[in-house]
N, C-alpha and C positions, 0 to 999 in steps of 0.2 A: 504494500500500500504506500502509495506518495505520502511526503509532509504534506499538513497543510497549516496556513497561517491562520492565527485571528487575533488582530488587531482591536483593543480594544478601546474605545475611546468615550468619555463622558459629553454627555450633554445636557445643556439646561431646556429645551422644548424637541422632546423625541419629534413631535411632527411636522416642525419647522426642517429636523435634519434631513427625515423621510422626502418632506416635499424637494428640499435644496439635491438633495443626493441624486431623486427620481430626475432631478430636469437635466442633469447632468447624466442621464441615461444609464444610472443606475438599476438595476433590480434586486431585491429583497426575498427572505426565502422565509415564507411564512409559517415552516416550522418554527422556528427561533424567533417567534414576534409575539410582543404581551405590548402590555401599555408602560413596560421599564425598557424592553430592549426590544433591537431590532437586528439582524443580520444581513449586513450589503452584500451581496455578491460582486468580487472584483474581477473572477477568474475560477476558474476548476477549482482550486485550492489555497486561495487568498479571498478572507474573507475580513468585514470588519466590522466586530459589534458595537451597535451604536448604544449606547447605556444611558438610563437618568444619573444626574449626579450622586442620587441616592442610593440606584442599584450599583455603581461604578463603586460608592464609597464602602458596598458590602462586602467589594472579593479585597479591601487592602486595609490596614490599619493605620496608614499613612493619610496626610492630609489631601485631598482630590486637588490639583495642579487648576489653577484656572488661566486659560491659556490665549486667552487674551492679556494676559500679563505677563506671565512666562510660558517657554518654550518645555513644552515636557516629551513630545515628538517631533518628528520628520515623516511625513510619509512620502514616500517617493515612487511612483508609479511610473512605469513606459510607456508613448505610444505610438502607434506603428506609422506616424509620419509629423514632421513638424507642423502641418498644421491641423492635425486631432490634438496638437499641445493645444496652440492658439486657442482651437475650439473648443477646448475645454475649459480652458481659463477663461475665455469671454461670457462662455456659459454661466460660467460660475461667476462673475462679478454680477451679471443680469439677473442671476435669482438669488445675490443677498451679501456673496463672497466677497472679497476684496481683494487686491495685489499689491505691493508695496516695492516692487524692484520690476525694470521691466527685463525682456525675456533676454539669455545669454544663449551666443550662438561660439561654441568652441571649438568649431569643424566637425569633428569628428562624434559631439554631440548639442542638441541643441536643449534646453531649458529654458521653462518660465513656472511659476508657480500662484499659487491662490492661498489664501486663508479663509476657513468655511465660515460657519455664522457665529460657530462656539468657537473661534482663532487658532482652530488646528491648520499647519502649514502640511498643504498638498503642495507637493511637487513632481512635475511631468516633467521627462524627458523621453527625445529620441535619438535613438542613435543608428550611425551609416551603420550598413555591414560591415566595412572595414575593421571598425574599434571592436 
């Protein structure tokens, strides 16, 4: 059996993430869906739960990271061309996200990134074959 990832991340309005997630052509696997958490699908085996602060604050005894003021992730995704980057970062500034650097092009990969509506830092890249 493959790994599989799950990414777990807090939010303060599960269905503000839900809607921001979905326009950004996410889908959700509704096994793993109550009114605390949700499950994104990113891939066969990358997944990433999206949690209330409250159900986030049950699996750690540490204080929940609010991340719009610190950095407590990176997520960093691929996509199969530089402009499914674009398109997804514009998608995402138009239902709610933000960007604060614009996009870097280093030949051999290119970046740009978003911060969603709870200030987790998505970041896309694509890269040639080459690299």
């Amino acid at each position: 059996m493959a790994s599989q990832i799950f990414v777990n991340l807090p939010v303060a309005d599960l269905q503000r993430s839900v809607g921001f997630f979905t326009a950004l052509g996410f889908s959700f696997n509704p096994q793993w869906t109550d009114d605390s958490a949700t499950c994104m699908i990113i891939d066969d085996n990358i997944f990433v739960m999206l949690l209330t602060r409250e159900r986030f604050q049950s699996f750690t005894p540490k204080p929940v990271a609010d991340a719009t003021k610190s950095t407590e992730v990176l997520v960093c995704l691929s996509r199969a061309s530089r402009a499914a980057v674009d398109e997804t970062v514009s998608r995402a500034v138009a239902n709610g996200g933000s960007t604060w650097k614009p996009a870097e092009d280093h030949g051999f990969m290119y970046g740009h990134a978003f911060q969603d509506p709870d200030g987790h830092i998505w970041e896309l890249i694509h890269m040639t074959q080459a690299a």
